[in-house]
N, CA and C atoms as a LAMMPS dump frame, in Angstrom:
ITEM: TIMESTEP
0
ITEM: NUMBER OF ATOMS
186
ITEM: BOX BOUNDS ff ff ff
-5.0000000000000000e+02 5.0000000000000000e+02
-5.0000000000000000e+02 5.0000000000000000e+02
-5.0000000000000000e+02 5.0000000000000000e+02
ITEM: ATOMS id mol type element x y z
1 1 1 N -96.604 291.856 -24.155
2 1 2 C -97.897 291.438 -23.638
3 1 3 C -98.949 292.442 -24.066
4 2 1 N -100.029 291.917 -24.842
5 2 2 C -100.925 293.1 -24.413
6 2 3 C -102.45 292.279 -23.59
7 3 1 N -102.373 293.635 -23.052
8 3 2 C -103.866 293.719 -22.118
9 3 3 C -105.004 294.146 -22.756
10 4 1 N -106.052 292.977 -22.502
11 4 2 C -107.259 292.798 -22.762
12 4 3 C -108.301 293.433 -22.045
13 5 1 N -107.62 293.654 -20.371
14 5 2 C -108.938 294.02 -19.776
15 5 3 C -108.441 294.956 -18.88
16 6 1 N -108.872 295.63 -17.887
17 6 2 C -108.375 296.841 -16.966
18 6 3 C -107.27 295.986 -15.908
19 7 1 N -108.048 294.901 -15.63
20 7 2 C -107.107 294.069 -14.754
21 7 3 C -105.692 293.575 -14.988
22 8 1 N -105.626 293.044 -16.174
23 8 2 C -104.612 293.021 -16.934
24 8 3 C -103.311 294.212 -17.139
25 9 1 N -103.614 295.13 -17.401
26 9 2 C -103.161 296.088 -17.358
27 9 3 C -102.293 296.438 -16.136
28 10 1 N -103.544 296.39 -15.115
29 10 2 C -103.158 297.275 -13.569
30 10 3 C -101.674 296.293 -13.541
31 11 1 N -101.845 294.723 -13.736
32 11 2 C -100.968 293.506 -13.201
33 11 3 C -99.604 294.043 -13.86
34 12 1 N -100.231 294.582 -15.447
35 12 2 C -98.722 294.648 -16.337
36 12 3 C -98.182 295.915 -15.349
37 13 1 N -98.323 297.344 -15.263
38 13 2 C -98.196 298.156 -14.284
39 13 3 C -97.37 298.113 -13.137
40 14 1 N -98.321 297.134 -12.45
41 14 2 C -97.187 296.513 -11.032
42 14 3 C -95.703 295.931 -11.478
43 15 1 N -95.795 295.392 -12.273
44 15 2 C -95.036 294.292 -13.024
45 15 3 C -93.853 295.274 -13.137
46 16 1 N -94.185 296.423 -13.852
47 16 2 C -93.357 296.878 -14.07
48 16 3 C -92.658 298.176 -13.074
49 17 1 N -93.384 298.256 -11.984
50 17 2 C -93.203 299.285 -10.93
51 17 3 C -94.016 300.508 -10.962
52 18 1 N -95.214 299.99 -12.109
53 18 2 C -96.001 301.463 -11.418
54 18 3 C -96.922 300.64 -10.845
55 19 1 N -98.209 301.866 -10.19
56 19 2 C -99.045 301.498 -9.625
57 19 3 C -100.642 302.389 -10.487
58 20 1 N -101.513 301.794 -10.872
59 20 2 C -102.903 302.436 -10.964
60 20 3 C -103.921 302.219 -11.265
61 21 1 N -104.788 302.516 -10.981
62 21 2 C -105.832 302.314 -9.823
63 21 3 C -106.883 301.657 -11.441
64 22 1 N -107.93 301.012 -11.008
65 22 2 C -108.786 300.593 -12.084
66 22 3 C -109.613 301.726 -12.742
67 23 1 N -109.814 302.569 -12.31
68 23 2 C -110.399 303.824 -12.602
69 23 3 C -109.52 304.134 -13.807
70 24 1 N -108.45 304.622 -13.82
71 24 2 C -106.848 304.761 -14.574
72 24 3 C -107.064 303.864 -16.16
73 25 1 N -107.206 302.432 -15.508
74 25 2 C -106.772 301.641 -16.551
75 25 3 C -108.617 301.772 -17.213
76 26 1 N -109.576 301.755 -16.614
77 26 2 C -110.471 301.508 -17.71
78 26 3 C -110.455 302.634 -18.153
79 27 1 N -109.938 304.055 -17.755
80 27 2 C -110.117 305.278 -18.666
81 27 3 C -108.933 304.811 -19.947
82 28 1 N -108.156 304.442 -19.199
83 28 2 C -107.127 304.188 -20.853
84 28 3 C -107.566 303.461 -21.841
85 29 1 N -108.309 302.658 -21.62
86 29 2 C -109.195 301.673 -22.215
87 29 3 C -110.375 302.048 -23.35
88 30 1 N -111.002 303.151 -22.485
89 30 2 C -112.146 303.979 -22.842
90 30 3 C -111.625 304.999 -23.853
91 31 1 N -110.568 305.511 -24.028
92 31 2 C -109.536 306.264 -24.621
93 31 3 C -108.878 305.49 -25.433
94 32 1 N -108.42 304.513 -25.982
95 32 2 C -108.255 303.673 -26.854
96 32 3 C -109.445 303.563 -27.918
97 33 1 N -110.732 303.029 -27.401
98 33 2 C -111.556 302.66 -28.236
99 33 3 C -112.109 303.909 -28.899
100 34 1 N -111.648 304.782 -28.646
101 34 2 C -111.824 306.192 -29.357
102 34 3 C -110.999 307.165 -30.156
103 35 1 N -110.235 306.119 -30.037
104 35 2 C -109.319 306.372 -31.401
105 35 3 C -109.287 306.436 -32.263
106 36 1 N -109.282 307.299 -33.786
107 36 2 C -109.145 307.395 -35.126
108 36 3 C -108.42 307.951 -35.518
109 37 1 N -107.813 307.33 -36.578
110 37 2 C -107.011 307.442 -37.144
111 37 3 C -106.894 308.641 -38.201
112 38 1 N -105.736 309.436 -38.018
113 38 2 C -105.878 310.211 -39.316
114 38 3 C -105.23 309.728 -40.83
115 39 1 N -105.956 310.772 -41.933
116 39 2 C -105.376 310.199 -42.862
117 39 3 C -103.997 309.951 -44.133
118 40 1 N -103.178 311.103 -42.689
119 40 2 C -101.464 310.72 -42.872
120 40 3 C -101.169 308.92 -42.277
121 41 1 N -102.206 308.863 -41.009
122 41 2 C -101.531 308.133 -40.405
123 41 3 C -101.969 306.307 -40.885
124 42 1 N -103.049 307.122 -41.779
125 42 2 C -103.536 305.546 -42.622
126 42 3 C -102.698 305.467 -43.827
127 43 1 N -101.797 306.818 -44.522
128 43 2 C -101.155 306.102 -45.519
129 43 3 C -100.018 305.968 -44.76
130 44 1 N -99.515 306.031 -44.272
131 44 2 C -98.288 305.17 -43.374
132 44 3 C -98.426 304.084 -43.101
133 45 1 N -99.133 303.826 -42.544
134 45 2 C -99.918 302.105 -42.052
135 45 3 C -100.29 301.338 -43.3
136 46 1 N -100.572 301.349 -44.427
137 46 2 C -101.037 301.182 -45.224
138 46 3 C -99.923 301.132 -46.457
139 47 1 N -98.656 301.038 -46.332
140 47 2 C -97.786 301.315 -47.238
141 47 3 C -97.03 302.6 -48.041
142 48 1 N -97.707 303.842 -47.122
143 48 2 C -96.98 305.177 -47.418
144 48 3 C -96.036 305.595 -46.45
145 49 1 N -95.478 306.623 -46.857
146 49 2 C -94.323 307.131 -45.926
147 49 3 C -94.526 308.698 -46.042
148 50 1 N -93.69 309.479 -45.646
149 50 2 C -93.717 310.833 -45.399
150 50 3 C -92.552 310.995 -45.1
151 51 1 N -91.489 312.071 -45.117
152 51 2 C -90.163 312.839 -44.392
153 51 3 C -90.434 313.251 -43.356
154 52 1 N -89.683 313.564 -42.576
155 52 2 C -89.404 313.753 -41.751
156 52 3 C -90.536 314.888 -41.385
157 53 1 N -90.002 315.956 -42.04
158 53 2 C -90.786 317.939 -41.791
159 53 3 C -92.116 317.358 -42.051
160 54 1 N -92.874 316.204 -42.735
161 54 2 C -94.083 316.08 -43.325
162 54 3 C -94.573 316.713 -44.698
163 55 1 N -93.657 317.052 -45.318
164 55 2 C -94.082 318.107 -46.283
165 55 3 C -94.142 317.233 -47.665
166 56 1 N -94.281 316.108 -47.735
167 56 2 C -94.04 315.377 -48.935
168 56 3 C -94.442 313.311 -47.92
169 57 1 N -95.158 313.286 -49.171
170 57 2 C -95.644 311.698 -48.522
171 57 3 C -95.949 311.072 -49.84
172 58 1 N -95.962 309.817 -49.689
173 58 2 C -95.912 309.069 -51.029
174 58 3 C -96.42 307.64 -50.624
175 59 1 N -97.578 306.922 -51.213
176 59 2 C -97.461 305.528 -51.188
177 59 3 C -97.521 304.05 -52.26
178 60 1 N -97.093 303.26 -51.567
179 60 2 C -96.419 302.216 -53.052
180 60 3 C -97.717 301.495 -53.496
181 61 1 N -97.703 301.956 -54.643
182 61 2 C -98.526 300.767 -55.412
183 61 3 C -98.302 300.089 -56.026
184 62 1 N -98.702 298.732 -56.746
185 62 2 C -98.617 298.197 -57.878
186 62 3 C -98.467 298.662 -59.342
């Protein structure tokens, strides 16, 4: 499932045996949309990889 809105969330939460409060879920929310990405983590997403230690990364092209 994913949650769209704070409410949503709190429901998935219960659902699953926690409990928290709307304050909680719109900060997680607010903290999401402020997310960026770094740019190991865009060539991963994007068709690169890396080892394990990070010391070597590579991505596939045509």
């Amino acid at each position: 499932m994913q949650c769209k809105t704070a409410d949503e969330l709190m429901a998935l939460a219960k659902a699953e045996g926690f409990e928290i409060t709307k304050d909680e879920a719109e900060a997680y929310f607010a903290e999401l949309a402020d997310v960026e990405l770094d740019e190991k983590a865009l060539r991963n997403i994007a068709g690169g990889t890396c080892t394990l230690d990070g010391t070597s990364c590579w991505t596939l092209s045509n």
